[in-house]
PLY file of the C-alpha trace (Angstrom):
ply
format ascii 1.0
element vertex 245
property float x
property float y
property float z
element edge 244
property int vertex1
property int vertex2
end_header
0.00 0.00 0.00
3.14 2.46 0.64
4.25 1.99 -2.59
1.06 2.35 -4.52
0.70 5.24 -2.60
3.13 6.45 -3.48
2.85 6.04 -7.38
-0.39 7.72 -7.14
1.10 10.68 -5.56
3.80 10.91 -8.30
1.31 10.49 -11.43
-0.63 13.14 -9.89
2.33 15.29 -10.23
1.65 17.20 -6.48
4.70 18.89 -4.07
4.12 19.29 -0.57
5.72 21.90 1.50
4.68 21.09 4.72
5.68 18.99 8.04
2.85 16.95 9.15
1.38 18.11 12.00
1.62 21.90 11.25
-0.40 24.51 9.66
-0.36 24.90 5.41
2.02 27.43 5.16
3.63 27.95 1.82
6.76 27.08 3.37
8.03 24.48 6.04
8.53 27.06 9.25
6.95 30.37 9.70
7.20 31.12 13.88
10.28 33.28 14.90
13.40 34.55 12.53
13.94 31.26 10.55
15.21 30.32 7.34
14.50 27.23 5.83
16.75 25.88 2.67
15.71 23.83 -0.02
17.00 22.12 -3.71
15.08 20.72 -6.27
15.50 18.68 -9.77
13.72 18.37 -12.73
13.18 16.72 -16.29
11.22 18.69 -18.78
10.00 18.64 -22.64
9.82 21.63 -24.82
8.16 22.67 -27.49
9.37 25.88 -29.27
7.33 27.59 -32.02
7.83 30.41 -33.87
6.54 33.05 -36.30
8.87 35.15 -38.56
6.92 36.83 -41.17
4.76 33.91 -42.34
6.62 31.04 -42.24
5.62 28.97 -38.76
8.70 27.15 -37.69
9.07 24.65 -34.17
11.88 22.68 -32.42
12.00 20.87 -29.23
14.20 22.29 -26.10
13.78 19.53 -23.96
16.11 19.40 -20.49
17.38 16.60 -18.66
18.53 18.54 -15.48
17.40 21.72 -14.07
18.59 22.22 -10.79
17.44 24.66 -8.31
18.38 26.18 -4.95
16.88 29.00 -2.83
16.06 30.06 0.95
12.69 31.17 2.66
12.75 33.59 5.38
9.84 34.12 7.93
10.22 37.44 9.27
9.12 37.40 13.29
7.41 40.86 12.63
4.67 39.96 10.03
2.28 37.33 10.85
2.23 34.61 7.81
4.69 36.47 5.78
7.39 34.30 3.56
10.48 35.86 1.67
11.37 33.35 -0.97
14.42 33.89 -2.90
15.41 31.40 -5.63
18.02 30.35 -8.55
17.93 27.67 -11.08
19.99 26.48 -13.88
18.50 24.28 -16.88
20.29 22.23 -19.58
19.13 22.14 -23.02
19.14 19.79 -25.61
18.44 21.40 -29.04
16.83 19.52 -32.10
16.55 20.29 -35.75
14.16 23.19 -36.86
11.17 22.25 -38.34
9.03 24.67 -40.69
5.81 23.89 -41.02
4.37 22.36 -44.26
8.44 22.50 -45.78
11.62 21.82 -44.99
13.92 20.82 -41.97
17.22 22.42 -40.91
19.56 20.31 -39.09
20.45 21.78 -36.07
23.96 21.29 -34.77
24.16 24.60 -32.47
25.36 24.26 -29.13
23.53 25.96 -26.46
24.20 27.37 -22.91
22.32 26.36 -19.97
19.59 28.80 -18.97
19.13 30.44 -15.78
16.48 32.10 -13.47
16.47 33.73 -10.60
13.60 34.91 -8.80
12.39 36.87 -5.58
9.16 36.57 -4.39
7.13 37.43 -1.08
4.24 35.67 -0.42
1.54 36.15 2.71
-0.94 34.10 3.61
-4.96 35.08 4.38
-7.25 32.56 5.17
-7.75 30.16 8.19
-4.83 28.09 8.59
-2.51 29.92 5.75
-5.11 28.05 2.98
-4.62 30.35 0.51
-2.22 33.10 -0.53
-0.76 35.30 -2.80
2.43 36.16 -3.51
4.44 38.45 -5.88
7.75 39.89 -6.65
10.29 39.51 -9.73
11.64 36.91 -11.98
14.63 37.31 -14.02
15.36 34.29 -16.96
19.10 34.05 -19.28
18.08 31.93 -21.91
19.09 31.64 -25.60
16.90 31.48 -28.89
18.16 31.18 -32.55
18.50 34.22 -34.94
15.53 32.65 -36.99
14.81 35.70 -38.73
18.17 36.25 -40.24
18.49 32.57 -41.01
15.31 32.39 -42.50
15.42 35.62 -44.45
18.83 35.99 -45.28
20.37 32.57 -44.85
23.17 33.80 -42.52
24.66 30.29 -40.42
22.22 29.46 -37.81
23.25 30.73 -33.90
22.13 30.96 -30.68
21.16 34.42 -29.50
21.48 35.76 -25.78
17.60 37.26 -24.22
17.83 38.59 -20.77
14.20 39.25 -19.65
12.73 40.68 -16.20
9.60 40.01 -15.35
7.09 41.13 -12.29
4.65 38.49 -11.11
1.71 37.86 -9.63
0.07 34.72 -8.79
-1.98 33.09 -6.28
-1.26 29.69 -4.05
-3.90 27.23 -2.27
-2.68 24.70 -0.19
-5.23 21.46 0.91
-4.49 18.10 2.08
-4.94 14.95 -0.43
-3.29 12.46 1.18
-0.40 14.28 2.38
-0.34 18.39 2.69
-0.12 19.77 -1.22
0.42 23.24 -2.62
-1.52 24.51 -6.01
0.12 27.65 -7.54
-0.54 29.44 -10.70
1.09 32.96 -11.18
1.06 35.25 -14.78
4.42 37.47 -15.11
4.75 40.65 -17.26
7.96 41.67 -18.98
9.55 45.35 -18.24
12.98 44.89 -19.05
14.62 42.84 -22.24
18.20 43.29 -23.86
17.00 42.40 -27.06
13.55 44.23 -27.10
11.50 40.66 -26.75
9.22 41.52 -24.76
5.29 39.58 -23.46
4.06 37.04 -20.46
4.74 34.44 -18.88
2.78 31.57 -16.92
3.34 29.15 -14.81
1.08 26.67 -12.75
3.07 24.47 -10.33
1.17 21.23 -8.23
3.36 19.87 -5.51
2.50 17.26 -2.57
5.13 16.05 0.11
6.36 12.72 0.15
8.47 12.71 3.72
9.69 14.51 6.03
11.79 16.38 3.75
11.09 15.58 0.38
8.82 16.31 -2.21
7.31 15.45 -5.77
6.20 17.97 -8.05
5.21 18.52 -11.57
5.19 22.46 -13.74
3.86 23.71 -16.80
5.07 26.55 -18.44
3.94 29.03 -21.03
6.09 31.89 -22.45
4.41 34.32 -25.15
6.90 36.68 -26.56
7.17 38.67 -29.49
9.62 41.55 -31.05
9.14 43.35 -33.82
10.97 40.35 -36.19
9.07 37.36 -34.97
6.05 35.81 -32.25
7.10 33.04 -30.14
5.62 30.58 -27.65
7.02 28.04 -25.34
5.61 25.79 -24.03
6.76 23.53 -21.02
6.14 20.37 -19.29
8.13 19.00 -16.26
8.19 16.68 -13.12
10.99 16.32 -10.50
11.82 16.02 -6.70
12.84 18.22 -3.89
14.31 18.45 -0.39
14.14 20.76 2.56
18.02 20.47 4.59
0 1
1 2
2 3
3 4
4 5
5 6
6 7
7 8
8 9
9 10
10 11
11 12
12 13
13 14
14 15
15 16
16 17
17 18
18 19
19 20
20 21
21 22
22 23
23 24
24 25
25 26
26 27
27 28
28 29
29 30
30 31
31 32
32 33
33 34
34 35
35 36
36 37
37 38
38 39
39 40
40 41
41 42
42 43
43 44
44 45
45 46
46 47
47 48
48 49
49 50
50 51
51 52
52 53
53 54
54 55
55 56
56 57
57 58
58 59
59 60
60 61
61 62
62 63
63 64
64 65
65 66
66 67
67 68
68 69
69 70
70 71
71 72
72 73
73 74
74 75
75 76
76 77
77 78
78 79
79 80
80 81
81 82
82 83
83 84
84 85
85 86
86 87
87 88
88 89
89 90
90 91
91 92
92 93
93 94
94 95
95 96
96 97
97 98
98 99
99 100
100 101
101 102
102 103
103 104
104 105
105 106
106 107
107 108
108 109
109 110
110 111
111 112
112 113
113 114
114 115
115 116
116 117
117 118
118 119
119 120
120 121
121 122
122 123
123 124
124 125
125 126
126 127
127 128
128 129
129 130
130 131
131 132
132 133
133 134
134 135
135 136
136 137
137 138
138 139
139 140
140 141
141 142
142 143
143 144
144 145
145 146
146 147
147 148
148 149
149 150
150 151
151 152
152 153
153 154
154 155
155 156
156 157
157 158
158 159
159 160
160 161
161 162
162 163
163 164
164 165
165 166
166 167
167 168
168 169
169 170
170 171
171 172
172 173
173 174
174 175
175 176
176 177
177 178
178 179
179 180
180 181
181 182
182 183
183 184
184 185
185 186
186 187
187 188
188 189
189 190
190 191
191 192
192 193
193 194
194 195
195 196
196 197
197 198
198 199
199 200
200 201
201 202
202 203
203 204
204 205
205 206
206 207
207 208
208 209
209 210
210 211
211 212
212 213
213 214
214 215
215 216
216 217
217 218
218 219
219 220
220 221
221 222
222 223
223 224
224 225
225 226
226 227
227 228
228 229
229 230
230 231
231 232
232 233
233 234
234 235
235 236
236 237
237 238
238 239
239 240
240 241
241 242
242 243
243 244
């Protein structure tokens, strides 16, 4: 029964963030000045698309590894008030450019791993910290291919450097199925881009605890950008595992 259990709990794709026995707070400890530390891994699949004048292209970004590593603080001061502060780093694995109804370009371009970092504060409202909100600012390093030039002018095919900031807003409900779970969905807004790319992002985020300190959890994520050369959406879908030290 453990086991099965346990399956369930993974297929389900929900993280907990809770000690049993204590209230649903977003994080594990939020009496007194305390920090609480945390890493997590995850496996995801990509799906790239893109629009540069007419012609529709798409590739897969999938990642093998992203890890991630960040710190909650519970400040004595504010009842049910988190600080979450967090930084990741993704591998990606590029594949050949399709364009729709045409051709496909090999794809032999090497790309950097992405990173994120993010800083978020999030306070809680109902009976028992149930639900939440939280907000605060993301910040993403990730690399797309000069498509338009490649496409319109056949220049060799390379990654190119975006740098994008975003503010967020989103909303978190934590229940218990099981074991304690969190549900969060949050919509970010772009202010600041090297490259001019500019649009939203969205993510929604279902995690359920599996010990003491561990946890399961599984993402999707949506990125709609655009410039004044091309339209581009992202779409996201991963599962991995965390721990509280």
């Amino acid at each position: 029964m453990k086991y099965f259990r346990s399956l369930v709990i993974f297929f389900i794709g929900l993280n907990i963030n809770q000690v049993h026995g204590k209230n649903l707070d977003y994080f594990l400890k939020s009496n007194g000045d305390e920090f609480n530390y945390f890493i997590q891994t995850a496996a995801s699949l990509g799906i790239q698309k893109e629009k540069v004048s007419n012609i529709m292209t798409s590739t897969e970004q999938n990642s093998p590894m992203t890890i991630t590593a960040g710190f909650a603080f519970f400040p004595s001061s504010i009842e049910k008030l988190s600080l979450l502060a967090t930084g990741s780093l993704s591998y990606i694995v590029p594949s050949d450019i399709k364009e729709e109804g045409g051709s496909t370009f090999s794809n032999n371009t090497k790309l950097d791993p992405e990173t994120g970092f993010s800083f978020h504060a999030h306070k809680s409202y109902t009976y028992r910290n149930v639900t939440g909100f939280f907000g605060g600012l993301d910040h993403e390093v990730f690399y797309l291919y000069n498509t338009p030039d490649f496409l319109g002018s056949g220049k060799e095919l390379k990654s190119v450097t975006q740098k994008i900031t975003y503010g967020t807003l989103g909303l978190a409900f934590a229940q218990k199925f099981f074991t304690p779970f969190v549900f969060k969905m949050s919509a970010s807004q772009s202010f600041s881009s090297k490259t001019g790319l500019k649009g939203q992002r969205y993510l929604i985020d279902y995690s359920q605890k599996y010990s003491e300190n561990m946890w399961y959890h599984i993402f999707v994520k949506r990125h709609e950008l655009q410039d004044d050369l091309r339209e581009l959406k992202i779409t996201r879908l991963g599962v991995g595992v965390g721990f509280y030290y």
